[in-house]
C-alpha positions in Angstrom: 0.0 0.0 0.0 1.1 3.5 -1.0 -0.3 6.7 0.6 0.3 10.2 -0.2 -1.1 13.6 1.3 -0.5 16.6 -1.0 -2.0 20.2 -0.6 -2.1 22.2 -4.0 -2.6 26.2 -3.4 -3.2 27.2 -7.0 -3.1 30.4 -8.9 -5.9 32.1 -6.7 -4.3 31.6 -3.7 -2.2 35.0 -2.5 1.9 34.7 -2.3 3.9 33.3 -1.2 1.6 30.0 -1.6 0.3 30.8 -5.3 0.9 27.4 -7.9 2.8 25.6 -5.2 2.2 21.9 -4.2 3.2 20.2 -1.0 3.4 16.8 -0.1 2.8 16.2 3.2 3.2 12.9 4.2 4.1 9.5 2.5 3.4 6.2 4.2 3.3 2.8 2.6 3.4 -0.8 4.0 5.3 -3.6 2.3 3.1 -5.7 0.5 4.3 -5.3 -3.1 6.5 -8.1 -3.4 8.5 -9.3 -6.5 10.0 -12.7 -7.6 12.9 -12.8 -7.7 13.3 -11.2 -4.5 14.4 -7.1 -4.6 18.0 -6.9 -5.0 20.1 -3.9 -3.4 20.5 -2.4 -7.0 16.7 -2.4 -8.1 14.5 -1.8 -5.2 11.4 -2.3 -7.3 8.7 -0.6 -4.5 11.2 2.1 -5.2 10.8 2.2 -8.3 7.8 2.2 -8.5 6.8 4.8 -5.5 9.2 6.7 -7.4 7.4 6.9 -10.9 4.1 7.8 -8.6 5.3 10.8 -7.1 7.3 11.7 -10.6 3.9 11.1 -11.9 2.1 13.4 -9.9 4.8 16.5 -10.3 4.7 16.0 -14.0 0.4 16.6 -13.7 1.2 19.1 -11.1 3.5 20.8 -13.3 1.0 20.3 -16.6 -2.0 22.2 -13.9 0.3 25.2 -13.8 2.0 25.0 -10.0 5.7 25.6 -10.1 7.2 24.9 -6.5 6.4 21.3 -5.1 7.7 21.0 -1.3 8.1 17.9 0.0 8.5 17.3 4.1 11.6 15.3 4.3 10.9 14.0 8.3 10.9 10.6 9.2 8.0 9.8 11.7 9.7 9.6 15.4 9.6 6.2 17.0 6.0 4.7 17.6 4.4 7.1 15.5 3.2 6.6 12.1 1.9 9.2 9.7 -1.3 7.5 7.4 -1.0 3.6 8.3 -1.5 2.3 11.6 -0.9 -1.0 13.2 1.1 -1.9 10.5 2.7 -5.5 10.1 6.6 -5.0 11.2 8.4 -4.6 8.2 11.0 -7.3 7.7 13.9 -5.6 6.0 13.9 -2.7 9.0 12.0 -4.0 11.9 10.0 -1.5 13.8 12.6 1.2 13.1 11.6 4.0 10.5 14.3 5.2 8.1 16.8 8.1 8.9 16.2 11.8 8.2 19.9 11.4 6.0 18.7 8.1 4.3 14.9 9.4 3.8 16.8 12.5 2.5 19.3 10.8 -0.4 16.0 8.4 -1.1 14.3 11.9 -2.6 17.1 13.1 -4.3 17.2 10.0 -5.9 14.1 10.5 -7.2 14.4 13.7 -8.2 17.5 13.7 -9.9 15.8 11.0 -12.1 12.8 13.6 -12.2 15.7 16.2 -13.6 17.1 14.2 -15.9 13.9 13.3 -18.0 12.5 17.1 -17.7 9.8 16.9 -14.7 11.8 18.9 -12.7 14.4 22.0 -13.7 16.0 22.3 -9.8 15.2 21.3 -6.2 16.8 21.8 -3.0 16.4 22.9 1.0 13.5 25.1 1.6 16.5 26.9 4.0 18.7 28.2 1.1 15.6 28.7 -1.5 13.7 30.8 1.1 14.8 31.3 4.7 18.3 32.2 4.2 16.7 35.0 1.6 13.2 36.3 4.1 13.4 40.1 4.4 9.5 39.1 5.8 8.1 36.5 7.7 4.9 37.2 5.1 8.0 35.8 2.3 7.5 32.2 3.9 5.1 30.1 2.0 2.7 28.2 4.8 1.2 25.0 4.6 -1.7 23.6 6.8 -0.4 21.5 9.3 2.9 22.3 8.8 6.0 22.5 11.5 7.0 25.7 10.4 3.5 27.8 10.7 3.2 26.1 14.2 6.5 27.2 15.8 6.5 30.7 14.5 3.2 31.2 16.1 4.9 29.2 19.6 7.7 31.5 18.9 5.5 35.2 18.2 2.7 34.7 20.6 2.8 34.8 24.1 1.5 31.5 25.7 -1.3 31.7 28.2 1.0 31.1 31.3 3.2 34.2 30.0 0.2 36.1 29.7 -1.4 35.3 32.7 1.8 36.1 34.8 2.8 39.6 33.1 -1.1 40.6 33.5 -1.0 39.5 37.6 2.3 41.4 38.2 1.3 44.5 36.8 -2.3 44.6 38.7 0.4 45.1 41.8 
């Protein structure tokens, strides 16, 4: 099984979100199997999950968006993103893959997505945009998102703050 949650924020919605896509979350349990059994060189779920997402940036692309993001976090220990109770998978036991590993898997990808014209350029969201921000308003946002979350930890005052700088000043 393959899952895959994408947001698309078209040409209507304002900057920095207009004609960008963002893909969430990818999950998938191991029940593809091939005969003979996957060697290290051609991982055919690979493969294959590959050509899906290519698949869906090339229609993405064709529908007129022209950033795809991609959250490249692998779920913390006992968590899982869209399948749960999932059989233990027998290549990596309960273990989920590492941030580097989960990392060089999409570059994989879309180096392969480069090199038959999906994609022109990819790279970190950091260098791209954060390392260039003359205004928070400059960061694109996407629902559910880590980033829109800790800004607003990071801006707003949480109630305990509040409710201690209001009872020191009725003094």
């Amino acid at each position: 099984f393959f899952a895959m949650y994408v947001q698309e924020y078209g040409e209507q919605c304002p900057q920095p979100n207009t004609n960008r896509t963002y893909i969430s979350y990818l999950d998938s349990v191991r029940y593809l199997q091939t005969t003979p059994p996957e060697s290290p060189e051609l991982r055919t779920r690979t493969v294959v999950y590959h050509a899906i997402i290519n698949g869906y940036l090339k229609q993405a692309c064709s529908l007129g968006y022209t950033h795809a993001h991609i959250w490249v976090e692998p779920p913390k220990s006992g968590d899982e993103y869209v399948f749960h109770r999932r059989p233990v998978d027998i290549r990596h036991g309960p273990r989920s893959m590492s941030r580097t590993k989960l990392r060089a898997w999409y570059e994989r990808m879309l180096n392969r997505a480069k090199k038959i014209g999906i994609v022109r350029e990819f790279g970190d969201i950091k260098d791209e945009v954060v390392d260039h921000l003359t205004s928070i308003r400059d960061m694109p946002m996407f629902e559910g998102d880590f980033f829109p979350e800790h800004v607003l930890r990071q801006v707003l005052p949480d109630e305990e703050t509040v409710a201690a700088s209001s009872s020191g000043n009725d003094a």
